[in-house]
C-alpha positions in Angstrom: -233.3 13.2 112.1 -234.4 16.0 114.1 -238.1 16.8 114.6 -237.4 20.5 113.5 -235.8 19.2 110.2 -239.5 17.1 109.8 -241.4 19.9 110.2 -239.8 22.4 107.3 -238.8 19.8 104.3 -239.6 16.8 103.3 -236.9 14.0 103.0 -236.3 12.5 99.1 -233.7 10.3 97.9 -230.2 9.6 98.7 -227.8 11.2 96.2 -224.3 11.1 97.5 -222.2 9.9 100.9 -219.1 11.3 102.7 -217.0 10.5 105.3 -219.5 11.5 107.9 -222.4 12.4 106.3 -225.3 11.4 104.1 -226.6 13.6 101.5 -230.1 13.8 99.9 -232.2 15.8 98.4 -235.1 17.5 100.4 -238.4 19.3 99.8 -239.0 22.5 101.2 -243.0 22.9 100.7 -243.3 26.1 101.7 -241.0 27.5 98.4 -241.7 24.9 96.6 -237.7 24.6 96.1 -235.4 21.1 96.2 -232.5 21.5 98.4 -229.2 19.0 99.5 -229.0 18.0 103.4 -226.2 16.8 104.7 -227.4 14.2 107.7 -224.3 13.1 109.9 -225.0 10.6 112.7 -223.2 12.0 115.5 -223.0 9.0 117.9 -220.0 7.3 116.0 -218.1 9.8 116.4 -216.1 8.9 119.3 -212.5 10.9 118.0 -212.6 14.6 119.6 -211.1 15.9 116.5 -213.6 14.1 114.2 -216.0 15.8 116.5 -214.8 18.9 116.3 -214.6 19.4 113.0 -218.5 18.2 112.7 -219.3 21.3 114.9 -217.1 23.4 112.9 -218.5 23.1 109.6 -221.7 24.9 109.5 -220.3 27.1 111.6 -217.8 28.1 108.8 -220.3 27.2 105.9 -222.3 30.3 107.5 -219.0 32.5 108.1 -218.3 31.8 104.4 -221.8 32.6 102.8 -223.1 33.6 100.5 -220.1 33.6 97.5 -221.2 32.3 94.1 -218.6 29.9 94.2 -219.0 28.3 97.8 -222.0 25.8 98.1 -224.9 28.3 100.3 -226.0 27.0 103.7 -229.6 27.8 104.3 -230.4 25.8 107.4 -228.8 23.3 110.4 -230.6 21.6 112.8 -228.9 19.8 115.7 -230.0 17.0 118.6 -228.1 14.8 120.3 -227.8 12.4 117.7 -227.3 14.1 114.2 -227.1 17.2 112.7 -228.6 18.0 109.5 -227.4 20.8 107.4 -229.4 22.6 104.5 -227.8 23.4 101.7 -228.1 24.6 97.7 -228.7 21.5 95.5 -226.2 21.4 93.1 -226.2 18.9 89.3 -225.6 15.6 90.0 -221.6 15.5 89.1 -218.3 16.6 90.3 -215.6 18.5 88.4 -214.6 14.6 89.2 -216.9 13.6 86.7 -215.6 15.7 83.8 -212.1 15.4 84.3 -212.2 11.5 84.0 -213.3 12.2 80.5 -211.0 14.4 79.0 -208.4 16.7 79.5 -209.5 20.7 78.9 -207.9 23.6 77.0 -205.9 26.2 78.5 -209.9 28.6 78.2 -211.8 26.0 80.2 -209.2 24.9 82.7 -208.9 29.1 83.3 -212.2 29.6 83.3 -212.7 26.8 86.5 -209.5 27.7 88.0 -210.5 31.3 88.0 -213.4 30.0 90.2 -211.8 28.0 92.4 -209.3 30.5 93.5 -212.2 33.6 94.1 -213.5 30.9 96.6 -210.0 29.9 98.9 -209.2 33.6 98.6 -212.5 34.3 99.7 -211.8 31.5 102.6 -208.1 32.6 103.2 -209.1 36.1 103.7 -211.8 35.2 106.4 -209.0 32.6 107.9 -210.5 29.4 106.8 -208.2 26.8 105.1 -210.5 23.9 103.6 -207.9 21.3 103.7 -209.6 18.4 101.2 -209.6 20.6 98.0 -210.2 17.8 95.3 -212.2 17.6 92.2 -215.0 15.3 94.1 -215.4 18.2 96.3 -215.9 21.1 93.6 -219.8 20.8 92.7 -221.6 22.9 89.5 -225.1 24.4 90.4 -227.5 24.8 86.8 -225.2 27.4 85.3 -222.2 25.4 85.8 -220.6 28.1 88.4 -218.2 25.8 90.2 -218.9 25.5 93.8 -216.8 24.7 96.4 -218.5 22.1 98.8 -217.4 19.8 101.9 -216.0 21.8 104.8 -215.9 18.7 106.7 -212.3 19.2 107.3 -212.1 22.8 107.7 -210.5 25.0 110.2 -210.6 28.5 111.1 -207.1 30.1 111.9 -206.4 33.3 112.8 -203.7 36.1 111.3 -200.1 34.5 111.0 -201.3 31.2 112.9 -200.6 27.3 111.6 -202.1 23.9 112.3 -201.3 20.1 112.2 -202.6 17.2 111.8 -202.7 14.7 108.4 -205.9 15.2 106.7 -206.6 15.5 102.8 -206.5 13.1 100.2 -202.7 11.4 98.7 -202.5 13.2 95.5 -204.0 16.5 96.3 -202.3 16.7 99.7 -199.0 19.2 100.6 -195.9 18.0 101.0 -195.4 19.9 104.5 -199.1 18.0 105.6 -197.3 14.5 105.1 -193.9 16.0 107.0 -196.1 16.1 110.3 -195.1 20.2 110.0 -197.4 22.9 110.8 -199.1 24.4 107.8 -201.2 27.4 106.5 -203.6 28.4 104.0 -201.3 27.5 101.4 -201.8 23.9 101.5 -205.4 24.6 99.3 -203.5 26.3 96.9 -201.1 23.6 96.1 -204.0 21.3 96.2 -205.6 23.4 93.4 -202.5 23.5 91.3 -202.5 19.6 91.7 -206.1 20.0 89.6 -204.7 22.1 87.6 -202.0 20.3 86.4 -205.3 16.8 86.3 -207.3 19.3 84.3 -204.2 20.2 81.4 -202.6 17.0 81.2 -205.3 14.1 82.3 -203.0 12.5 84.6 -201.8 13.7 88.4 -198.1 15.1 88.4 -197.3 12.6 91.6 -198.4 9.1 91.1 -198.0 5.8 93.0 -199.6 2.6 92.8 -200.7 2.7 96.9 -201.2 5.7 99.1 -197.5 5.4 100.8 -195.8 5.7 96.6 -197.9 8.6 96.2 -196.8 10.4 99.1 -193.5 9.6 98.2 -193.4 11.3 95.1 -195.2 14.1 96.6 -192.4 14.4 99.2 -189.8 14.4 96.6 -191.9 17.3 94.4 -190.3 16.8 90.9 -192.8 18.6 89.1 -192.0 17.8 85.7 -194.3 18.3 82.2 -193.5 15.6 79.3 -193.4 17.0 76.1 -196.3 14.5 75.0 -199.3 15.5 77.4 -197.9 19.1 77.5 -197.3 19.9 74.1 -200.7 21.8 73.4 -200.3 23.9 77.1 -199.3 27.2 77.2 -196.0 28.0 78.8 -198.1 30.6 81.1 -200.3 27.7 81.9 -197.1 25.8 83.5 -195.6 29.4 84.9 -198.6 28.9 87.2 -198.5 25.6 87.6 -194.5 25.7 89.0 -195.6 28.7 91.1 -199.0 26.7 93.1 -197.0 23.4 93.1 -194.0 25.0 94.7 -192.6 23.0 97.6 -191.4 25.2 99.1 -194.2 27.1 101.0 -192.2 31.2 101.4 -192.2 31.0 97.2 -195.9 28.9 96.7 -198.3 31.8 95.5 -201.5 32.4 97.7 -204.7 32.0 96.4 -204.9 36.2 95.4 -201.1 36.2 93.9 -202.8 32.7 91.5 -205.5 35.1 90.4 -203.3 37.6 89.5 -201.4 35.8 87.4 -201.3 36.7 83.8 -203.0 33.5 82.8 -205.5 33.6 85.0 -206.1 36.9 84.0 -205.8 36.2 80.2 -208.5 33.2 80.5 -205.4 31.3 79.3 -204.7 32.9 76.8 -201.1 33.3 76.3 -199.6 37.0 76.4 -197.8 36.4 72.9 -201.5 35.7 71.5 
């Protein structure tokens, strides 16, 4: 922990880990305000790439705020040893959380995915893909505005350019991540209409038992409704859903074309309502 870090907040308890990182929630006596950090211990990190995205992401946490749907960096401090970022203390669940309870009406699974797409457009348009868009990484702050958080395995890309490289999680993950292809921003959008598709019908639309099934059945991308978790969704709702989830990449919406669409627009609301 960096002396700096001491010196401006006080350290309170752990509240969450990630793959690098320790998060907790800090004191800053001066405003009399909580706050999250984000500690990562740096000297583990042998794997150039793992390093480089450590460096990257509060670089593009800073290029990305502030947007009301994107978790606000306030602060990083940086040694040798670990970096500590600063950020807005959201509640204490994920969108994880809620969808393990229940499944959501066409309003409320809108309503969120209205959210989630002002944030990636807001990344795409600045040239940042997030690449692990799940539900444990969408966050609420007190007046449950989603917020998206982790840009662990973010990169920047400029105009027109792709990437490579497996990361993500098996069910929210592309198919052209798992081909070993080079990908764009799009990948985040299928990944979103993989949450979309949780959020209506409770269950993922490519399932496996082990990580290897599940990418299977996201390589063969049969995107299919059943009549008896579907039958309360909107036909618009599943227009979307066809559109995000769309393997191949030339016809997947991007995040702006998603907002456009007429259910987004609606609040889900169908158009014959």
């Amino acid at each position: 922990m960096c002396e700096a870090f001491k010196n401006n907040y006080q350290l309170c308890e752990e509240i969450g880990r990630g793959k690098f990182g320790t998060i907790s929630r800090c004191f800053h006596p001066i405003s009399g305000s909580f706050f999250a950090c984000k500690t990562i211990d740096k000297r583990p990190l042998t794997d150039p790439t793992d390093r480089e995205c450590l460096e990257n992401e509060p670089k593009i946490m800073t290029l990305l705020s502030p947007h009301p749907n994107i978790v606000k960096i306030l602060d990083v401090f940086e040694n040798d040893d670990s970096l500590s970022m600063v950020m807005e203390l959201c509640e204490p669940f994920t969108l994880y959380d809620k969808i393990v309870q229940r499944t959501f009406s066409d309003g409320e699974a809108a309503l969120l995915m209205k959210q989630l797409l002002e944030a990636l457009s807001h990344c795409h348009m600045l040239g940042v893909v997030h690449r692990d868009v799940k539900p444990e990484n969408l966050l609420f702050d007190g007046r449950n505005n989603l917020k998206v958080a982790d840009f662990g395995s973010a990169v920047w890309l400029p105009e027109g350019r792709c990437v490579g490289g497996v990361v993500g999680t098996p069910y929210y993950v592309a198919p052209e991540v798992l081909m070993g292809r080079e990908y764009n921003e799009k990948v985040d959008v299928w990944s979103a209409g993989v949450i979309l598709y949780i959020m209506l019908a409770g269950v993922p639309p490519f399932y496996g038992e082990s990580a290897a099934e599940i990418f299977e059945a996201v390589l063969r991308g049969n995107l299919r409704f059943p009549t008896r978790i579907f039958r309360t969704v909107s036909p618009a709702a599943k227009d979307l859903l066809r559109k995000m989830i769309c393997r191949d990449v030339s016809k997947r919406f991007s995040a702006d074309q998603a907002l456009r669409h007429p259910w987004i627009q609606n609040g889900g609301a169908s158009a014959e309502e």
